[in-house]
C-alpha positions, 0 to 999 in steps of 0.5 A, a space after each residue: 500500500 502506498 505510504 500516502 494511502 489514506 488508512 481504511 476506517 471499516 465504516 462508510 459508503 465505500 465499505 462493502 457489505 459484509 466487511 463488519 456487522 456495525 457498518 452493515 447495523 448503521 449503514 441499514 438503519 439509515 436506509 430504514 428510517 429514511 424509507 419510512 419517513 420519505 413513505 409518511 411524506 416528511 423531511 429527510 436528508 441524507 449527508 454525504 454517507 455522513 448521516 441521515 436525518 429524518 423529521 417528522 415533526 413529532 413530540 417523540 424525538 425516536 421519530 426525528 432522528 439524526 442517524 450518525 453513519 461514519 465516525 465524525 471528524 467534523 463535529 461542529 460542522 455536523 452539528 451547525 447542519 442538524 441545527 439548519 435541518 432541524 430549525 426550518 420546523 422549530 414547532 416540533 419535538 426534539 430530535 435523536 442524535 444517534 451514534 454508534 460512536 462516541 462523541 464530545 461533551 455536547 452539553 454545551 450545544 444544549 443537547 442532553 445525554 439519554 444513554 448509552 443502549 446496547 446493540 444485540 445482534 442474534 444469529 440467524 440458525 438459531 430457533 425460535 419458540 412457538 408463542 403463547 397459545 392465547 396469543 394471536 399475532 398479525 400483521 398490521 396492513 390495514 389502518 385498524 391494526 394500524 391503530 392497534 399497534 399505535 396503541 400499544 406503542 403509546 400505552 406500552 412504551 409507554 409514550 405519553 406525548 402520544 396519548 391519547 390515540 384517536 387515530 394513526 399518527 406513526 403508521 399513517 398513508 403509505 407506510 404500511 408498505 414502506 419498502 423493507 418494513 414489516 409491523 406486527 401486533 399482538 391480540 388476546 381475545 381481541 385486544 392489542 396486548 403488543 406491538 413491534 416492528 422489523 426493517 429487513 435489508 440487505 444483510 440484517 434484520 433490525 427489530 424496533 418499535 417492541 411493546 407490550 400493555 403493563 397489565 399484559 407483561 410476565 406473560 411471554 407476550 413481548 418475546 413472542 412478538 420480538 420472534 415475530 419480527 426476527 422470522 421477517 426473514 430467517 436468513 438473515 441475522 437479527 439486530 435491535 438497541 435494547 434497553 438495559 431493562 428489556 436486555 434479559 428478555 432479548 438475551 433469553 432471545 439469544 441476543 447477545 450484546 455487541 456494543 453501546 451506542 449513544 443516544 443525544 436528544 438534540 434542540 430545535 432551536 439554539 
């Protein structure tokens, strides 16, 4: 290799697919979430193979969402273009500045730490256990389960800035056919007790959106419906950010952590 040759970093556009799993994690969910936000009609842009921004304007930051793609050697140029794309909708919540990597103190931009969740990835031979008997879980490709699904994810997550649900706000228009995306729910005896969702891309399936009703728990139901959105596609290896206190359930999956990424909530205006 030449002395002047620029060192390969493993991350990026020009990596190609299957070099690592973390390239393939962000890389793919960048595409997912700008899929789902160009199917809802909001604002997204991508930055170079940098980042992807998607803003849908709403009071949840999950849904306004900074994906970091790369480790940044720019930050304060990075951070002035999240600030340009985020302030042209001052009205809406905060956003999610996700990175896999670590970054600056940005305390002092007004950003706030939320955490450092783990990414789990499971293997793709593994089994998967049948779901409780009294469990029926679907699909939602109609706008009723639609609804279901909002339901539990507001009531579940729980999401109080989306309460009270009188109709889709999240699964709305054309996202129940965003391309690469499966929703499911959950019912017993006709109720929506849980909720998740899968992206399936190229080299991995990442499960998100995992919910269950507080009086429904302790019952197997939230595992059920994370198998759910791991069979969107058996042949690939599963991928989600767990929370420290669901990562016993997902490890009982056969999840197994990887790294901790970090999770900024980010201002509108500063």
């Amino acid at each position: 290799m030449p002395d002047d040759a620029p060192l390969e970093t493993g991350y990026g556009p020009a990596v190609s697919p299957g070099d690592n799993v973390l390239n393939d994690f962000v890389r793919g969910t960048a595409t997912s979430f700008a899929a789902f936000g160009r199917a809802r009609g909001d604002r997204v842009q991508g930055i170079d193979g940098v980042a992807t921004l998607w803003d849908a304007g709403s009071p949840l930051p999950f849904f306004n969402r900074a994906t970091i793609e790369t480790p940044v050697s720019d930050l304060d140029t990075l951070l002035d273009t999240l600030h340009a794309f985020y302030g042209e909708n001052p009205g809406g919540g905060p956003f999610l500045l996700d990175t896999a990597w670590p970054v600056a103190d940005l305390s002092g931009r007004g950003y706030t730490l939320m955490g450092h969740p783990p990414l789990m990835l499971r293997a793709a031979d593994l089994p998967l256990a049948d779901p409780p008997p009294e469990l029926r879980v679907i699909r939602a490709d109609d706008e009723q389960a639609a609804f279901d699904f909002e339901h539990v994810l507001a009531y579940g997550y729980p999401a109080p800035p989306m309460q009270p649900v009188t109709k889709p706000t999240v699964l709305t228009g054309s996202t129940l056919d965003a391309e690469g995306w499966h929703h499911y729910v959950g019912y017993v005896d006709d109720r929506p007790v849980t909720a998740g969702s899968a992206y399936v891309g190229d080299r991995l399936v990442r499960v998100d959106n995992i919910a269950t009703l507080d009086d429904a728990r302790g019952r197997g139901y939230g595992n059920a419906i994370t198998a759910a959105a791991v069979a969107s596609d058996l042949s690939k290896p599963a991928t989600l950010i767990a929370s420290d206190l669901g990562r016993p359930v997902y490890e009982k999956l056969g999840f197994v952590a990887l790294l901790r990424v970090t999770y900024w909530l980010g201002p509108r205006t500063t």
